[in-house]
C-alpha positions as a Markdown table, in Angstrom:
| # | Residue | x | y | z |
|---|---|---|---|---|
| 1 | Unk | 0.0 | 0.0 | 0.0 |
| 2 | Unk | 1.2 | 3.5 | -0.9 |
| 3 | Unk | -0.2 | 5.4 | 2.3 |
| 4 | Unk | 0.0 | 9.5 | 2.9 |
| 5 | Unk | -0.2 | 9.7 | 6.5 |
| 6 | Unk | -1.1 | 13.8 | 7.2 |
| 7 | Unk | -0.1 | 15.3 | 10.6 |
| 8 | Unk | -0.4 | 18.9 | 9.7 |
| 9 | Unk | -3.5 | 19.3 | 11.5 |
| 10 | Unk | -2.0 | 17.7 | 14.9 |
| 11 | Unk | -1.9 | 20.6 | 17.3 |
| 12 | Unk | -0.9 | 19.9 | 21.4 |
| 13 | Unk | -1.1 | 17.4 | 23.8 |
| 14 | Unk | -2.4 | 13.6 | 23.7 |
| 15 | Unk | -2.7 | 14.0 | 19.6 |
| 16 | Unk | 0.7 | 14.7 | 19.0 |
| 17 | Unk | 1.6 | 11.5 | 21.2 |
| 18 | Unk | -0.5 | 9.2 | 18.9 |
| 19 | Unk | 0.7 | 10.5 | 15.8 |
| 20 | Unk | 4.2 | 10.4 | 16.8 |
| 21 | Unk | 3.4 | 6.4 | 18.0 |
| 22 | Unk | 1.6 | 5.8 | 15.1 |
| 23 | Unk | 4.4 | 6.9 | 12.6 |
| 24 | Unk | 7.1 | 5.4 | 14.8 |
| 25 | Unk | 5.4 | 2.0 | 14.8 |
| 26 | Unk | 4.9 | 1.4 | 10.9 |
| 27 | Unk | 8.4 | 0.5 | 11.0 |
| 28 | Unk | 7.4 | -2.7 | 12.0 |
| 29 | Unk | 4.9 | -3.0 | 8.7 |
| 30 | Unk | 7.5 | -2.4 | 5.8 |
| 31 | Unk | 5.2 | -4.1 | 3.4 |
| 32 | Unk | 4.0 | -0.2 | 3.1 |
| 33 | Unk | 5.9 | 2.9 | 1.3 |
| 34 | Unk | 5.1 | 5.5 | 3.9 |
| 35 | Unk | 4.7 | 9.1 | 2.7 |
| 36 | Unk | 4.3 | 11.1 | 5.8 |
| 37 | Unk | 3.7 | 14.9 | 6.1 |
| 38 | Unk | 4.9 | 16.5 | 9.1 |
| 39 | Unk | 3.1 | 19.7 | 10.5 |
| 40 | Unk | 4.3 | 22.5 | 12.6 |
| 41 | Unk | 3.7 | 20.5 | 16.1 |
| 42 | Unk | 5.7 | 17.1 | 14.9 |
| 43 | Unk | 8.8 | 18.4 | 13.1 |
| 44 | Unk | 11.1 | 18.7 | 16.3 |
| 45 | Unk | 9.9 | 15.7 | 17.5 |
| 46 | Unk | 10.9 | 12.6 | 14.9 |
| 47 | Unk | 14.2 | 11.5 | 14.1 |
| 48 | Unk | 14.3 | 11.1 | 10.6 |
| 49 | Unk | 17.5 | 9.3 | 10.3 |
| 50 | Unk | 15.7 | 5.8 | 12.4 |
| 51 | Unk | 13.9 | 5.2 | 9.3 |
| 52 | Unk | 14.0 | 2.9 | 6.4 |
| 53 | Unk | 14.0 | 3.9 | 3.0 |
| 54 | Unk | 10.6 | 3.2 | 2.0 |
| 55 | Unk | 9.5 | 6.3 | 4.4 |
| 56 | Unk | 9.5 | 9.6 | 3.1 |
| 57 | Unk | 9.0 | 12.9 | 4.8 |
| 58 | Unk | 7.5 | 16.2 | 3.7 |
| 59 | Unk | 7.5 | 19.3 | 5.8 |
| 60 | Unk | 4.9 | 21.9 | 6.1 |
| 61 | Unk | 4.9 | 24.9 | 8.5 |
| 62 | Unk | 1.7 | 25.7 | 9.4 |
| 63 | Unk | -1.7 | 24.3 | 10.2 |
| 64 | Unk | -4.0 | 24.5 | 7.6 |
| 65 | Unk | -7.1 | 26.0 | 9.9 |
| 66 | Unk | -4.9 | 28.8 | 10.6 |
| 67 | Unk | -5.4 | 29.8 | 6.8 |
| 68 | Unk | -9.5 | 28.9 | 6.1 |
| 69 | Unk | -10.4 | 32.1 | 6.9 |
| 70 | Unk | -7.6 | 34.0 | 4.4 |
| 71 | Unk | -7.3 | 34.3 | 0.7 |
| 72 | Unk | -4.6 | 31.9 | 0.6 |
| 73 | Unk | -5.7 | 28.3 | 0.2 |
| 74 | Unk | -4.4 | 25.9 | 3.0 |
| 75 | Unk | -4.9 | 23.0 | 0.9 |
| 76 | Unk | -2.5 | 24.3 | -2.0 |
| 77 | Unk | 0.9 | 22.0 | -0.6 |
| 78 | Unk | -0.9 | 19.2 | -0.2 |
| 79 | Unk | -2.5 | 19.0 | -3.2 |
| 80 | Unk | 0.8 | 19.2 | -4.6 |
| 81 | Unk | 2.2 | 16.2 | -2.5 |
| 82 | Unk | -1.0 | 13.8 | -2.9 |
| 83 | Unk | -0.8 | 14.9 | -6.9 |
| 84 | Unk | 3.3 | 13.6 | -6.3 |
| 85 | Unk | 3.1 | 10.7 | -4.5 |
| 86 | Unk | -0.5 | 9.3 | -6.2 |
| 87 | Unk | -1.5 | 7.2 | -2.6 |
| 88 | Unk | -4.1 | 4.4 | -2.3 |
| 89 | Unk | -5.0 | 6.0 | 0.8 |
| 90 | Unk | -4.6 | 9.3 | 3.0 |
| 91 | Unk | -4.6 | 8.7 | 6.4 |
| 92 | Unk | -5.1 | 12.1 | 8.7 |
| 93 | Unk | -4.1 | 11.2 | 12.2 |
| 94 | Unk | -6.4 | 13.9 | 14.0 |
| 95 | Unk | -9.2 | 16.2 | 12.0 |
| 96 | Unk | -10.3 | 18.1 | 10.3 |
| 97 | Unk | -7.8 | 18.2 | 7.5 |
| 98 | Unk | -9.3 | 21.1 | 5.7 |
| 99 | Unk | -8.7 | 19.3 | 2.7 |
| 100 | Unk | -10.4 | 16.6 | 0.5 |
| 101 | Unk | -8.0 | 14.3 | -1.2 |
| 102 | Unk | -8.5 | 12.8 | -3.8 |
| 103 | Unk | -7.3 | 9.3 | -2.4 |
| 104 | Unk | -10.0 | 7.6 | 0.0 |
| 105 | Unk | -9.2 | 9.6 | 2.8 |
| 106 | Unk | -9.7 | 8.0 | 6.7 |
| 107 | Unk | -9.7 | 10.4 | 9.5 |
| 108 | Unk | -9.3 | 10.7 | 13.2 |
| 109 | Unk | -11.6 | 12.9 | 15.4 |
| 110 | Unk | -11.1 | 13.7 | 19.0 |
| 111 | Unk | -12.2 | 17.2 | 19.4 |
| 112 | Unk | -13.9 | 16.9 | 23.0 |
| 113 | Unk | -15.4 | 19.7 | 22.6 |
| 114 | Unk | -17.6 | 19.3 | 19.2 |
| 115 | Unk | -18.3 | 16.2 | 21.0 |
| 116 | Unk | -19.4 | 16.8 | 24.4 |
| 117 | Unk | -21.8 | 19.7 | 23.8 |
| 118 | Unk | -23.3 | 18.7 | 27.2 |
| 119 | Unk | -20.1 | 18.8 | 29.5 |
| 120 | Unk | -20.5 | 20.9 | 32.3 |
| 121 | Unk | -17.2 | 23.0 | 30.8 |
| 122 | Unk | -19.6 | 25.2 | 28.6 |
| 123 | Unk | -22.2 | 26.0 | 32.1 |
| 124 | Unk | -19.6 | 28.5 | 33.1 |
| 125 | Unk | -18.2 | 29.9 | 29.9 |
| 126 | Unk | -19.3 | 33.4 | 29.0 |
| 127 | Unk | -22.3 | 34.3 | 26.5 |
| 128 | Unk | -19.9 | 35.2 | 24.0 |
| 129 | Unk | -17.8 | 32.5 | 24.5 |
| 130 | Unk | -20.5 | 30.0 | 24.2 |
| 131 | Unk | -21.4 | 30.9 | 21.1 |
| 132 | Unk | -18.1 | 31.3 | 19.8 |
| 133 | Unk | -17.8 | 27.2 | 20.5 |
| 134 | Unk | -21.0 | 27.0 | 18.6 |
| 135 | Unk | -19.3 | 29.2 | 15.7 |
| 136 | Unk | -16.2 | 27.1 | 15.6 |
| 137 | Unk | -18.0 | 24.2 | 16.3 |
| 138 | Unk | -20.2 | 24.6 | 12.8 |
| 139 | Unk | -17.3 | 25.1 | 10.8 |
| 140 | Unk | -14.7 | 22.6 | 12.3 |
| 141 | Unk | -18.5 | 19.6 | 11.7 |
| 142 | Unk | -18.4 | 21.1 | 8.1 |
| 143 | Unk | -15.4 | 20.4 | 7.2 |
| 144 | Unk | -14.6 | 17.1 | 8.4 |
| 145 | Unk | -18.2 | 16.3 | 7.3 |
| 146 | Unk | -16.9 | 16.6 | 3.7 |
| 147 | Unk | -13.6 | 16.0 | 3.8 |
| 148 | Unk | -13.1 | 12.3 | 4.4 |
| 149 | Unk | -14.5 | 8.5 | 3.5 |
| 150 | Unk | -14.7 | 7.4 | 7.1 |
| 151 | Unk | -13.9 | 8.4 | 10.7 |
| 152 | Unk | -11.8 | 6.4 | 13.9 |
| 153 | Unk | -12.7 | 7.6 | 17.1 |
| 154 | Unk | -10.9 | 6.4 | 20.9 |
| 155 | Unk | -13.5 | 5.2 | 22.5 |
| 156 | Unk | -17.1 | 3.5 | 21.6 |
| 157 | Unk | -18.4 | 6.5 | 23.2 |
| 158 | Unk | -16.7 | 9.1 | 20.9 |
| 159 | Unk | -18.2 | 6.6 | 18.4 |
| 160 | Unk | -21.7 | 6.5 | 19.0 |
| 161 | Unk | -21.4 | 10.3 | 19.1 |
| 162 | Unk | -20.2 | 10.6 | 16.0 |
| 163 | Unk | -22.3 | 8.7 | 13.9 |
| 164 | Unk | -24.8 | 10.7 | 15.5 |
| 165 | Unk | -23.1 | 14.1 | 15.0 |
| 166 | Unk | -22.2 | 13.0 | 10.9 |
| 167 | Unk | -25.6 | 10.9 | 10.3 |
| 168 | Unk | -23.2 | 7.7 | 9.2 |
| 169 | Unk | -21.9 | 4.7 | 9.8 |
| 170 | Unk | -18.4 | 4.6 | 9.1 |
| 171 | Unk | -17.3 | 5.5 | 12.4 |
| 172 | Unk | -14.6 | 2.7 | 13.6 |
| 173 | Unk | -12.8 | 2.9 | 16.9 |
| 174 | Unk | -9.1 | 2.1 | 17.7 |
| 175 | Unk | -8.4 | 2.7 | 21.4 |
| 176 | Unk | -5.8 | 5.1 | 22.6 |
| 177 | Unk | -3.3 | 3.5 | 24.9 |
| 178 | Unk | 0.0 | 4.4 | 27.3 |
| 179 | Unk | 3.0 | 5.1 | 26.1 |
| 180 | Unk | 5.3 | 2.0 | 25.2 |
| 181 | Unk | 7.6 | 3.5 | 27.8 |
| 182 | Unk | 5.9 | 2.3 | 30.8 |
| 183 | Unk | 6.3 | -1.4 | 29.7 |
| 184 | Unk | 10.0 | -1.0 | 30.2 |
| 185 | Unk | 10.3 | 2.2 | 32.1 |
| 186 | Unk | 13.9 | 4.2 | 33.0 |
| 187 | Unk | 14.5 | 5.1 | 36.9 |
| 188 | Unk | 14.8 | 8.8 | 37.5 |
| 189 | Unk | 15.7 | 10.7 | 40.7 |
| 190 | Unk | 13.1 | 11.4 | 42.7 |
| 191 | Unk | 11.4 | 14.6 | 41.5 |
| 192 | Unk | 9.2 | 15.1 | 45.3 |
| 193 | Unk | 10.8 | 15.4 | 49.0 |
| 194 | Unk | 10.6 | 12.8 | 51.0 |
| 195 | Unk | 7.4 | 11.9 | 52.7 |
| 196 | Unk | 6.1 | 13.1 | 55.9 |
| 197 | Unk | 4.0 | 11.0 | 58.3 |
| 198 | Unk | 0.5 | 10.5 | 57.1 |
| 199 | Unk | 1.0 | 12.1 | 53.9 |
| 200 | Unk | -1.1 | 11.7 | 50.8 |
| 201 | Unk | -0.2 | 12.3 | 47.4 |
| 202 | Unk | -2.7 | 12.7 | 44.3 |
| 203 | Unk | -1.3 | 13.3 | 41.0 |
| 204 | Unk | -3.0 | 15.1 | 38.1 |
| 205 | Unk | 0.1 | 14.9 | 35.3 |
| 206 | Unk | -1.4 | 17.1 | 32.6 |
| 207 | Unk | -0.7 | 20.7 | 30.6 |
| 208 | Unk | -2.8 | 23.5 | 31.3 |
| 209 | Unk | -6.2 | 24.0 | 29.4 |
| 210 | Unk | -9.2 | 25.2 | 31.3 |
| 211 | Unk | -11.5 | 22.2 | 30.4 |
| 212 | Unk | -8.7 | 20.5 | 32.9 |
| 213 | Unk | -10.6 | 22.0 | 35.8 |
| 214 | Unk | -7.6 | 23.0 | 37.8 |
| 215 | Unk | -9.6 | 25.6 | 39.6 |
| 216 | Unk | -11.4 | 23.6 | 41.4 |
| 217 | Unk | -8.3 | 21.9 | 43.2 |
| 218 | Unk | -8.3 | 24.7 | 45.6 |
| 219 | Unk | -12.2 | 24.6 | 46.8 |
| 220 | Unk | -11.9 | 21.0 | 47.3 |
| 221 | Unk | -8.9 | 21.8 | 49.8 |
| 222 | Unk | -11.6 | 24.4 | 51.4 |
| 223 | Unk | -13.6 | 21.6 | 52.1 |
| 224 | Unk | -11.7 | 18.8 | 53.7 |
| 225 | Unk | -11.6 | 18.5 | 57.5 |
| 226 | Unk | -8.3 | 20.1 | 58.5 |
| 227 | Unk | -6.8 | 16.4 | 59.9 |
| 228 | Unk | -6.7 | 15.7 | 56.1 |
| 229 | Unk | -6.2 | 18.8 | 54.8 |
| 230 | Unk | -2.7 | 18.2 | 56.5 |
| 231 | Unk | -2.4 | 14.8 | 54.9 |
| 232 | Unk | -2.8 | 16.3 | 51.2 |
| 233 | Unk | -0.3 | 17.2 | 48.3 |
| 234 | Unk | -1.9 | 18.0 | 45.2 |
| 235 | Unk | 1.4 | 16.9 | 42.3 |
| 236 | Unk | 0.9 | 19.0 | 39.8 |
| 237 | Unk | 2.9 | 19.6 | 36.2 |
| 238 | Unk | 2.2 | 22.9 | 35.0 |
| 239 | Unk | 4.3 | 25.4 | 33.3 |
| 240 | Unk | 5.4 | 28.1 | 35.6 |
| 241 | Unk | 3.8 | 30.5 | 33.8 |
| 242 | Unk | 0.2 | 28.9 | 33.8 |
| 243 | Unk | 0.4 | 28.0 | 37.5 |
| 244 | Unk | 0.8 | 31.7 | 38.4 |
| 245 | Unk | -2.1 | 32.9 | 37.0 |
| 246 | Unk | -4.4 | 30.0 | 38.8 |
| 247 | Unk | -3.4 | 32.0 | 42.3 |
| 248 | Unk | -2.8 | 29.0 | 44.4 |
| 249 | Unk | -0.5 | 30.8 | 46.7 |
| 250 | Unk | -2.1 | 30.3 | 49.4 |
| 251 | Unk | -1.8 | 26.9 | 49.1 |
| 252 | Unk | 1.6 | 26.1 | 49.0 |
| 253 | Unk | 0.9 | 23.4 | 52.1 |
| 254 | Unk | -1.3 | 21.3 | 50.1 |
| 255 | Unk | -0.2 | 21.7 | 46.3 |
| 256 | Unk | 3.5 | 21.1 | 44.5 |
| 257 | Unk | 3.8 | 22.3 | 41.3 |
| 258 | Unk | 7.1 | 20.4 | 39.6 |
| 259 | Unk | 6.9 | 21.9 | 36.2 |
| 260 | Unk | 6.6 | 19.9 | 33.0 |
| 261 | Unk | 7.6 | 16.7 | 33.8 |
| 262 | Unk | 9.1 | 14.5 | 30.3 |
| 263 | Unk | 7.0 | 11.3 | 29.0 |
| 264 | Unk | 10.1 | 9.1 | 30.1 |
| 265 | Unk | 9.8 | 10.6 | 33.4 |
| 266 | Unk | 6.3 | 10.2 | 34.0 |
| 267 | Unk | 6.7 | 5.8 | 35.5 |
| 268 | Unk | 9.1 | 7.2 | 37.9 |
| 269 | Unk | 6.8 | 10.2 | 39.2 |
| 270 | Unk | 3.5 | 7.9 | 39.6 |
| 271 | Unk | 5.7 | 5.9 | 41.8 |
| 272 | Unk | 6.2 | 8.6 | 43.9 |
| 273 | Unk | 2.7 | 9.5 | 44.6 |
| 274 | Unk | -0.4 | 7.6 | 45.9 |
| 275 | Unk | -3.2 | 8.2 | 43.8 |
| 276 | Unk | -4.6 | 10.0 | 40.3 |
| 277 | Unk | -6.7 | 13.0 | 40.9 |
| 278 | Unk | -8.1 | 13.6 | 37.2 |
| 279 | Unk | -11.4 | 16.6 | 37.6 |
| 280 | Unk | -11.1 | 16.8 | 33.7 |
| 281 | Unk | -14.5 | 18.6 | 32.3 |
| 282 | Unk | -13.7 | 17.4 | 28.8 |
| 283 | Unk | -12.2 | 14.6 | 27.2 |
| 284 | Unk | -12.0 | 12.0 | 24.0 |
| 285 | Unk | -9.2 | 10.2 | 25.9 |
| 286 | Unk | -6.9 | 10.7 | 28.4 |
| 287 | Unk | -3.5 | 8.3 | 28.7 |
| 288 | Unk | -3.4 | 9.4 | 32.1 |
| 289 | Unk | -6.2 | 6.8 | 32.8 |
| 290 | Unk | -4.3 | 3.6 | 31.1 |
| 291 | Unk | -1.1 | 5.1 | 32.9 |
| 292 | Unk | -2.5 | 4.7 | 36.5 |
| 293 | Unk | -3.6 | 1.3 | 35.8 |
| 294 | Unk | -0.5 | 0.1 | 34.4 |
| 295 | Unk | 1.3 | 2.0 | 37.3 |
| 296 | Unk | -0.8 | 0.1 | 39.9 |
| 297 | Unk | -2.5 | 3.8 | 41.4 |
| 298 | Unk | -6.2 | 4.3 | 42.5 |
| 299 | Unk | -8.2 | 6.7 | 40.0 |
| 300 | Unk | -10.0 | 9.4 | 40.9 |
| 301 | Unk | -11.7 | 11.3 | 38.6 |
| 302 | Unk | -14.9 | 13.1 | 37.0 |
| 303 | Unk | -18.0 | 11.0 | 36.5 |
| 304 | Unk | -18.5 | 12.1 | 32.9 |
| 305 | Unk | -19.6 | 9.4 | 30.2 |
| 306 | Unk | -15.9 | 9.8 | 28.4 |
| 307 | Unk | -14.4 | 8.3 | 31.7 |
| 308 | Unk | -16.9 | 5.9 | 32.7 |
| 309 | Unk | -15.9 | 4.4 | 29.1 |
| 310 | Unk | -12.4 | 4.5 | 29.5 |
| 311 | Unk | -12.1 | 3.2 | 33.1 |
| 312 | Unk | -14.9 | 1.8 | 33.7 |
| 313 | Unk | -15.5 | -0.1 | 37.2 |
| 314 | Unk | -11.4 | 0.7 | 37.8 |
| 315 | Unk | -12.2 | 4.4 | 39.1 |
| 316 | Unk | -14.1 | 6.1 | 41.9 |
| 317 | Unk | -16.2 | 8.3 | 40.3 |
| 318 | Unk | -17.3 | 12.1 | 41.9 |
| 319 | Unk | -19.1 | 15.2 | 40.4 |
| 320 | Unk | -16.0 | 17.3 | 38.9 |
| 321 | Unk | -18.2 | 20.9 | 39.5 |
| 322 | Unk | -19.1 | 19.7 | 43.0 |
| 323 | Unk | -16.1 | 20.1 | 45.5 |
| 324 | Unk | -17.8 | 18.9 | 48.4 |
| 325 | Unk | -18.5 | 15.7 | 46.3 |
| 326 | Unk | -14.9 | 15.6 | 45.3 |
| 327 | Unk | -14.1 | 16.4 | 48.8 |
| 328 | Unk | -15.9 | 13.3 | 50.5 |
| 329 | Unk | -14.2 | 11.0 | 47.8 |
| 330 | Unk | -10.8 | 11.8 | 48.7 |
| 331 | Unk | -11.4 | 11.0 | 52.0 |
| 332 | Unk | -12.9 | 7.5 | 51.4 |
| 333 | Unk | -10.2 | 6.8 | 49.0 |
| 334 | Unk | -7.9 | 8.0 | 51.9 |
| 335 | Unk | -9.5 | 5.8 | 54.7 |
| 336 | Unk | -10.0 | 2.7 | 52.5 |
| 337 | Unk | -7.3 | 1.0 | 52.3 |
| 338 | Unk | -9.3 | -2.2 | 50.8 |
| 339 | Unk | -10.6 | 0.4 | 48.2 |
| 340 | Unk | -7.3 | 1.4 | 47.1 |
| 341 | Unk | -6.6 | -2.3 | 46.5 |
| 342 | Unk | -9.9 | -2.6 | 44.7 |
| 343 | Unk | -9.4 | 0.2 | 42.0 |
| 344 | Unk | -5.6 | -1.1 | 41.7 |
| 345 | Unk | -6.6 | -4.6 | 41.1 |
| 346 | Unk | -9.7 | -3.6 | 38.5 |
| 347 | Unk | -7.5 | -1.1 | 37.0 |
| 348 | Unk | -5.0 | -4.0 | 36.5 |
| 349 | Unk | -7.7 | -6.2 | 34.9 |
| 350 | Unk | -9.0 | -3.2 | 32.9 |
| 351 | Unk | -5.8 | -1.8 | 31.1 |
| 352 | Unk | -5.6 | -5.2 | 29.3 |
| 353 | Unk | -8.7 | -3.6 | 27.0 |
| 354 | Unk | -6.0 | -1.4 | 26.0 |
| 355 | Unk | -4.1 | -1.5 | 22.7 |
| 356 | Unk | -0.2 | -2.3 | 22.8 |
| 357 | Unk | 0.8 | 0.9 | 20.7 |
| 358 | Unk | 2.2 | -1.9 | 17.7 |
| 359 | Unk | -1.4 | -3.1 | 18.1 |
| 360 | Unk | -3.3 | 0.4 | 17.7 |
| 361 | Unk | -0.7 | 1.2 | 14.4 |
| 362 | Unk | -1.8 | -2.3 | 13.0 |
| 363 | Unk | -5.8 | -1.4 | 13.4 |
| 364 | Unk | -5.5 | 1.8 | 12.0 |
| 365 | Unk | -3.3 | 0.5 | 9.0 |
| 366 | Unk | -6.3 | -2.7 | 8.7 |
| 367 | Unk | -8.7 | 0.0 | 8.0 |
| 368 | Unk | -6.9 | 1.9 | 5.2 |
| 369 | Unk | -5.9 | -1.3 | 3.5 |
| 370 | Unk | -10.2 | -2.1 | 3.8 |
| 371 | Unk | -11.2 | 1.6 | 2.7 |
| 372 | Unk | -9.0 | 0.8 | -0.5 |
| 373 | Unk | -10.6 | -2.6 | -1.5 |
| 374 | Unk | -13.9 | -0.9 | -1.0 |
| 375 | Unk | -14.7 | -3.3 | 2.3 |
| 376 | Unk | -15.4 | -0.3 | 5.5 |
């Protein structure tokens, strides 16, 4: 197969980490010629020299929706490349592409929020931001309406959604996973001081965005009892920058903030906490979930229907705009030792779900090979 594989539109965050996987794996499928075009957010991050000679790279420096509202075309380079290369099948790792190739085209969506139009994130968003999300969300639905064959999603939840949101059928799913680093993970130095009696550490490894729900974090230290209170540390990995203007000063006792923290670093710093503290108000998927598990830590997060898919029974579940809720959670997660064992054991069981990320690149490269022979 002759397959364009088009990162351009990858922005931040979990996307960037599958199509860097993705890419990385086809190595082990060299039955393939592998033309690969490498946005703006990817071109720092892949070695070009570990690569065979049936891949071939292409470079483009910006992302196409930064150009659908000017009177330069962002589809005008890649045009050119699909005209060059002539694939059997474009592959766009994360949508839209703002751009319909000629080529059967498959497409990944996992834009929470043009999914989600009911998470609780939008309840406290502004009248004009609200309908800003509705104006972005209309224009981001019609392009990857007409812009692709068929559609992957994470999760069966993402799924149903979709096939709701696009009226069709060809909506297949190929589960996120971890990061092949925590199967055989390096040993770092210990990032966190050492422990003091009692003390209780709940990790929420993530960037800033506001759909995160970081704010909350400090009214659900208002509400513990102040014997737990003084058990608490909230590990946190925001850029310096971020965390200052969340205003948490004045609770230096209860939160750490370590900085950005590297994916090879990330086994070593669940180790040094107790549990996963994940309030997140909007999500397709989040590795942080399949990390925990593998890590052996208790899951605490929102009870939102993208979680509930990806964790199922292997979390404890409280209401992420409700910090009294969160609050009461903590503490039985705290005093239950048998819980703790619980969550780590089902969490064990339930990462096995999970794609290997080989596994995940041979799925997605099944269902170009069937949307050539005319089989999705």
């Amino acid at each position: 197969m002759n397959l364009l594989i088009n990162t351009t539109t990858t922005h931040k965050g979990g996307g960037v980490q599958v199509a860097k996987s993705f890419i990385e794996e086809c190595r082990n499928f060299p039955g393939n010629n592998y033309h690969i075009i490498i946005g703006p957010s990817l071109k720092d991050k892949i070695n070009y020299k570990c690569f065979p000679v049936n891949f071939h790279f292409y470079q483009i420096n910006y992302r196409p929706a930064t150009k659908i509202f000017s009177f330069e075309r962002s589809d005008k380079e890649l045009k050119e490349i699909e005209k060059k290369v002539k694939p059997d099948c474009v592959f766009t790792t994360g949508g839209p592409s703002y751009w319909r190739p000629e080529a059967p085209h498959l497409m990944g969506f996992n834009l929470p929020h043009y999914i989600y139009k009911d998470s609780p994130f939008f309840r406290s968003e502004t009248f004009y931001k609200k309908n800003y999300w509705k104006l972005k969300g209309a224009v981001i639905r019609y392009h990857a309406a007409r812009n692709c064959d068929a559609y992957v999603a994470q999760t069966e939840d993402v799924n149903q959604r979709l096939k709701k949101i696009f009226k069709t059928d060809k909506v297949f799913t190929v589960s996120n996973t971890y990061n092949g680093i925590y199967n055989d993970p390096a040993v770092f130095p210990d990032k966190l001081p050492g422990k003091e009696k009692g003390e209780f550490r709940f990790l929420y490894f993530s960037a800033f965005y506001r759909h995160k729900n970081f704010k909350i974090i400090p009214k659900v230290i208002d509400k513990l009892p102040a014997e737990y209170r003084n058990k608490i540390k909230f590990i946190l990995t925001l850029e310096y920058d971020f965390y200052r203007t969340l205003m948490f000063d004045n609770y230096s006792d209860n939160i750490i903030n370590l900085g950005p923290v590297k994916i090879e670093e990330g086994p070593s710093l669940y180790k040094e906490c107790d549990a996963v503290f994940l309030p997140t108000l909007l999500e397709c998927f989040s590795a942080s979930y399949p990390e925990a598990m593998i890590m052996e830590k208790p899951i605490l997060t929102s009870d939102l229907s993208f979680a509930r898919s990806i964790c199922g029974n292997a979390a404890l579940y409280f209401n992420p705009v409700d910090p009294s809720d969160a609050a009461e959670k903590i503490i039985k997660i705290i005093d239950d030792i048998g819980l703790q064992k619980e969550l780590i054991e089902k969490g064990k069981e339930r990462v096995k779900v999970f794609p290997t990320p080989y596994e995940r690149a041979k799925e997605y490269l099944r269902l170009c090979e069937e949307l050539v022979n005319g089989r999705l």
